[in-house]
C-alpha positions as CSV (number, residue, x, y, z in Angstrom):
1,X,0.0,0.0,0.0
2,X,1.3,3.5,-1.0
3,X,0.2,6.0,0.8
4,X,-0.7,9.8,-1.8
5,X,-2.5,12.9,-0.5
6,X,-5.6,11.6,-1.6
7,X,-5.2,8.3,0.9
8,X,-3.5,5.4,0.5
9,X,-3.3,3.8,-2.6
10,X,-4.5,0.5,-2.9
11,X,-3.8,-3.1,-4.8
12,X,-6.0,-3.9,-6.8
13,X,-6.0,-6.6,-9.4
14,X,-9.4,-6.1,-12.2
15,X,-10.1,-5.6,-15.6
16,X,-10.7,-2.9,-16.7
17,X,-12.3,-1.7,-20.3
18,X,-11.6,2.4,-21.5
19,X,-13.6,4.3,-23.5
20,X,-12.6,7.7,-24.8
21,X,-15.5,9.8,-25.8
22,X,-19.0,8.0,-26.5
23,X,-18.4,6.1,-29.3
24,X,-15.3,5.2,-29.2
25,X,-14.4,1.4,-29.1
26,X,-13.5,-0.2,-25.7
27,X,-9.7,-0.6,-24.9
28,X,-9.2,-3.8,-22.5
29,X,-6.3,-2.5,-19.7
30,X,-5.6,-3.7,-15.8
31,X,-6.0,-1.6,-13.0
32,X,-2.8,-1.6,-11.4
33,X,-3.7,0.0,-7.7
34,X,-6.7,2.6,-7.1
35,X,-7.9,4.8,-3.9
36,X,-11.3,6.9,-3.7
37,X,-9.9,9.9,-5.9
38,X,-7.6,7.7,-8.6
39,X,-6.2,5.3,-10.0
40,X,-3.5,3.7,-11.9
41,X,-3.4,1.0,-14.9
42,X,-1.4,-0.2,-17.5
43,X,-3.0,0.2,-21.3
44,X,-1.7,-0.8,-24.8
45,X,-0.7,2.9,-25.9
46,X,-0.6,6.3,-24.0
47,X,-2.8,9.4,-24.2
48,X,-2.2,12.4,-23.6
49,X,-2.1,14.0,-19.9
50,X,-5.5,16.3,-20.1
51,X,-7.2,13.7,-21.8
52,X,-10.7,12.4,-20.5
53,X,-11.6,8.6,-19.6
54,X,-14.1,6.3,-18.6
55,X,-13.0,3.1,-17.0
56,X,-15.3,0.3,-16.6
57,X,-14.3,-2.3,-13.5
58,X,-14.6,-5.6,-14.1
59,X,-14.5,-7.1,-10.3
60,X,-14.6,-10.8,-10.1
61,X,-15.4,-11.7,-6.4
62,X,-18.2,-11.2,-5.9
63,X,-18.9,-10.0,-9.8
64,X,-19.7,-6.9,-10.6
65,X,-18.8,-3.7,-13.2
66,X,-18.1,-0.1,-11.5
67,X,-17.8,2.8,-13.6
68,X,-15.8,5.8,-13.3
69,X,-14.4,8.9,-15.5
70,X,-11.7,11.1,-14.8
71,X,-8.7,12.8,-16.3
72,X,-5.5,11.4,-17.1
73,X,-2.9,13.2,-15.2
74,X,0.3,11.3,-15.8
75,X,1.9,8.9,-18.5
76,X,4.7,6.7,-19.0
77,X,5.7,4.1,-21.4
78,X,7.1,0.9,-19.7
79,X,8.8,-2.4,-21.2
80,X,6.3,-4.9,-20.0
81,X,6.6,-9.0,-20.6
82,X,3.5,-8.8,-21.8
83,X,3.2,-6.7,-24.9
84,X,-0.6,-5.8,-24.8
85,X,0.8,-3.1,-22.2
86,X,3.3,-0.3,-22.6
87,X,2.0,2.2,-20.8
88,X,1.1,3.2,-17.2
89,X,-1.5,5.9,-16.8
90,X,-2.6,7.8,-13.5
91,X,-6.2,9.1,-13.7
92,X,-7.4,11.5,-11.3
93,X,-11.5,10.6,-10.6
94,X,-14.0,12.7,-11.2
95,X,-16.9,10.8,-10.9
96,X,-17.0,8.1,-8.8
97,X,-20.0,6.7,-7.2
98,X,-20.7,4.7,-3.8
99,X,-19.7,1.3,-5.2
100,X,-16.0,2.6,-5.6
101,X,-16.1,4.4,-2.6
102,X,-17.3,0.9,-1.3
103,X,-14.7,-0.9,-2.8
104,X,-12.2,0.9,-2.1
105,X,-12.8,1.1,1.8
106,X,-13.6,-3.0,1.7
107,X,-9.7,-2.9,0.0
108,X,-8.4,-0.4,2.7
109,X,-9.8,-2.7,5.3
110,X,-8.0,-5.9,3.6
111,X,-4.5,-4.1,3.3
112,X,-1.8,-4.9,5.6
113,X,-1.0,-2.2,8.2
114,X,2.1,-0.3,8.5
115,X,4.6,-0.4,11.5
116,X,5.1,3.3,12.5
């Protein structure tokens, strides 16, 4: 767990499925970590910081699909083993409902504490 301004960030292991604009066709991605005001996950290609998403979570146990949309605030392109992702992408949230705010409390509850 890494702990940001916005609260601890959080693992977190889902599917994810982008959308940029309406119509545009779904990108399939992994969330990487995530907390009540972001997240991070690795994509196929970058975009541009500035540039507004939609992420739908794909949440196995018990299943279920969240949606969010935010603004990407920070790229970089990684080597990855698996090709289908070369880039990492921070989003800050900007809408968010009560299932993520659930989840993401249920995950805060789940991660080990910290020594201080």
């Amino acid at each position: 767990m890494e702990r940001r301004r916005d609260g601890p960030r959080l693992a977190l292991e889902a599917t994810a499925l982008i959308t940029f604009g309406v119509l545009g066709p779904a990108i399939h991605s992994r969330i990487v970590n995530a907390s009540q005001r972001g997240m991070q996950l690795v994509m196929p290609d970058s975009r541009p910081v500035g540039t507004r998403i939609r992420v739908t979570v794909r949440i196995e146990e018990p299943r279920r699909e969240i949606t969010v949309t935010g603004i990407i605030v920070h790229t970089a392109t990684m080597e990855s083993i698996d090709p289908r992702f070369t880039a990492r992408i921070g989003i800050f949230l900007t809408e968010a409902g009560d299932d993520w705010r659930n989840l993401c409390d249920s995950l805060a509850r789940l991660a080990p504490k910290k020594a201080k």
